[in-house]
C-alpha positions as CSV (number, residue, x, y, z in Angstrom):
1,X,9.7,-36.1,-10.0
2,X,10.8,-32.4,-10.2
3,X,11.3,-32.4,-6.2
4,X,13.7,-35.5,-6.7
5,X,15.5,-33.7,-9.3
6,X,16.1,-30.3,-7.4
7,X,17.3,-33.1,-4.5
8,X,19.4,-34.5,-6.7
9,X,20.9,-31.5,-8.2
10,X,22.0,-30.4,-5.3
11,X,19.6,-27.9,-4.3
12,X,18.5,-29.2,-0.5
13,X,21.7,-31.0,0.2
14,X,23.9,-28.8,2.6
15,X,26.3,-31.2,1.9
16,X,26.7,-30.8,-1.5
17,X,30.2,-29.8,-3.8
18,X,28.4,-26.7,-5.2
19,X,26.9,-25.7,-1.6
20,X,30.6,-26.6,-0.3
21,X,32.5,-24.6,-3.1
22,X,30.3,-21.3,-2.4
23,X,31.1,-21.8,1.6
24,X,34.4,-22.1,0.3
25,X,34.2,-18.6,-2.3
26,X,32.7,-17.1,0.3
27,X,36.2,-17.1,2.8
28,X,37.9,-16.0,-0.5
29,X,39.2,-12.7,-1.6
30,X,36.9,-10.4,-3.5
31,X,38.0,-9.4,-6.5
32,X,38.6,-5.7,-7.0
33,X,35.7,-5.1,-9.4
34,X,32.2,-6.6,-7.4
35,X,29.5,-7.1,-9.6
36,X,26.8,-5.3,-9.7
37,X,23.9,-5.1,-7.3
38,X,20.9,-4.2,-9.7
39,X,18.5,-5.4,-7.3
40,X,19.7,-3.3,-4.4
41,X,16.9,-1.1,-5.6
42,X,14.0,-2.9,-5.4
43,X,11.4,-2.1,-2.8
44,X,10.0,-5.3,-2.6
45,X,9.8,-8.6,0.2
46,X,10.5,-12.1,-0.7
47,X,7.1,-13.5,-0.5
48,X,9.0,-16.3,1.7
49,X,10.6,-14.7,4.2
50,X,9.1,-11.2,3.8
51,X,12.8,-10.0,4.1
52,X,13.9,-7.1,2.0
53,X,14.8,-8.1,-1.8
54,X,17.4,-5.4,-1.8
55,X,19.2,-6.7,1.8
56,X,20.1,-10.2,-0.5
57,X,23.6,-11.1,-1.0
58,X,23.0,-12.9,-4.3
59,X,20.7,-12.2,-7.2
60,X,17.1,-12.6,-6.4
61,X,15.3,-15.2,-8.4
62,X,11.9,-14.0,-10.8
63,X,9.2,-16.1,-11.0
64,X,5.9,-15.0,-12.5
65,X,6.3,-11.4,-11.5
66,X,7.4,-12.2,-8.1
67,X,11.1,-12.0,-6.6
68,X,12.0,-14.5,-4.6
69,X,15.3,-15.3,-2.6
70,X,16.3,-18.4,-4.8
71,X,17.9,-20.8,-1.8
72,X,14.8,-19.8,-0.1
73,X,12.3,-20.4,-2.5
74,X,13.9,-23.8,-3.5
75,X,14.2,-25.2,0.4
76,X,10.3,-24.2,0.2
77,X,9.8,-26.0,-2.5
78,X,11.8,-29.3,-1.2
79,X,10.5,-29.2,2.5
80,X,7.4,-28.8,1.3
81,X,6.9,-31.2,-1.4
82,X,4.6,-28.3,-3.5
83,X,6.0,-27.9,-6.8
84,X,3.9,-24.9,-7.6
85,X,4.9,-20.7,-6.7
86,X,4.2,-19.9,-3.7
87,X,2.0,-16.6,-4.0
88,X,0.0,-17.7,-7.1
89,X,-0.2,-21.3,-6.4
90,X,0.3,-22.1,-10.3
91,X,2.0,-25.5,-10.4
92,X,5.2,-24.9,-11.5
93,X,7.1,-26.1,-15.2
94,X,10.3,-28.4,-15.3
95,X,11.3,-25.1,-17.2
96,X,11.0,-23.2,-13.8
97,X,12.4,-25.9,-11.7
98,X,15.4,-26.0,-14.2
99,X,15.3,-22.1,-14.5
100,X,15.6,-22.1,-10.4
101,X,17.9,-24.6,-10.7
102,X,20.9,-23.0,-13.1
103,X,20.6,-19.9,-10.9
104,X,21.8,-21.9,-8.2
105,X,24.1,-23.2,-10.3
């Protein structure tokens, strides 16, 4: 049920408005005052793709002690039809998924 929701909410679908407004901010002028990249920092790998935290363009996303690239994490989540994290294998709470889910946002 929690995979169909993150479907449904937009997070797999390349073709959704939210995934088509951000391609769309993305050609956009910045603003003159960028926000903050706190996790520039961080020595750490998305347990996902093992990439650098600190090379992400967006926020990372924290689940149980982990950072993870959030698209990342939820296209892992979708493709593979595992609701649970990915390093601890702890089945994850419709809190998380909603959690995951408004970071997107």
């Amino acid at each position: 049920a929690a995979v169909s929701h993150l479907r449904r909410s937009g997070v797999a679908a390349a073709s959704h408005p939210r995934r088509r407004r951000a391609a769309a901010a993305m050609g956009r002028k910045k603003s003159a005052k960028a926000p903050q990249r706190w996790w520039a920092s961080l020595d750490e790998e998305d347990p996902i793709t093992l990439e650098p935290i600190s090379d992400l363009a967006e926020p990372p996303f924290k689940l149980d002690g982990s950072y993870f690239d959030a698209r990342t994490l939820a296209d892992y989540l979708c493709d593979s039809g595992r609701l649970e994290n990915p390093c601890t294998r702890r089945e994850l709470t419709r809190d998380d998924c909603r959690a995951l889910d408004a970071h997107l946002g």
